[in-house]
N, C-alpha and C positions, 0 to 999 in steps of 0.2 A: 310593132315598129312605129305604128302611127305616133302609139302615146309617147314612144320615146322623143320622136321628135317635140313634141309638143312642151315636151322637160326641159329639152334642151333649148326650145325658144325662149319660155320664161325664164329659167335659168340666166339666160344672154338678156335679157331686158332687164330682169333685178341686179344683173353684176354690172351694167351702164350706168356711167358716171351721172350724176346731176349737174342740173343747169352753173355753167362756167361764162368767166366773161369773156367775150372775142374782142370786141372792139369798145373802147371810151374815149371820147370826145368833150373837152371843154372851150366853150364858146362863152363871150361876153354877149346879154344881152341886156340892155340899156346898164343901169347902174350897179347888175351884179353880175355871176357868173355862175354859167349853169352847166353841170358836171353828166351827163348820157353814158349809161355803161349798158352795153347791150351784152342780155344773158343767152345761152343755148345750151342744149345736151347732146349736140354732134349727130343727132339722128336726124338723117333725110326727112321732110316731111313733117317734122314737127314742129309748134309757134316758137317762139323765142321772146322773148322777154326784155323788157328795157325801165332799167333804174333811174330815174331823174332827178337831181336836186339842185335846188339853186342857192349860193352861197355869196356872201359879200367881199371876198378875197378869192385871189386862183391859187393862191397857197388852201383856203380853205376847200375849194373843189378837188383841188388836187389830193385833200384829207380823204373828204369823202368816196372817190374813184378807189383809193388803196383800202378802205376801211372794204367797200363793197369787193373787192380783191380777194381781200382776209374771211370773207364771211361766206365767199363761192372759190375754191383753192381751185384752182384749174390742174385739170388730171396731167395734165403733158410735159409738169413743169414749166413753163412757158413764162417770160420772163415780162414785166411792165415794162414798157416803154412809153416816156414820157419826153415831148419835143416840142417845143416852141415852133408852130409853122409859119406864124404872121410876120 
């Protein structure tokens, strides 16, 4: 029974999604803009990860946030939202 379990744990860790983005943020800092898209794989306990680029347009950040979107597809369907807070 042990090793069953043991199957079924890896089994549950290799069918877990890979790293998805939760949260991106784009901020101006001095003359450009810089686009933060924070990565994670939904498991308690685990690092997370964060994508950085800095671009000369917020049209161009805002490239790069969808580009890193398209290249981590988030398991949940979960939809971009993108909003002017300032």
């Amino acid at each position: 029974m042990r090793r069953i379990d043991q199957l079924i744990l890896r089994a549950k860790e290799a069918a877990a999604p890979g790293l998805e983005p939760g949260v991106a943020l784009i901020g101006r800092e001095g003359d450009s803009w810089t686009a933060v898209v924070h990565l994670h794989d939904r498991r308690p306990g685990r690092p997370s990860a964060l994508r950085r680029a800095a671009r000369a347009t917020p049209e161009g950040a805002e490239a790069y946030v969808r580009a890193v979107a398209a290249e981590y597809p988030n398991s949940r369907d979960l939809p971009v939202i993108i909003d002017d807070l300032g």
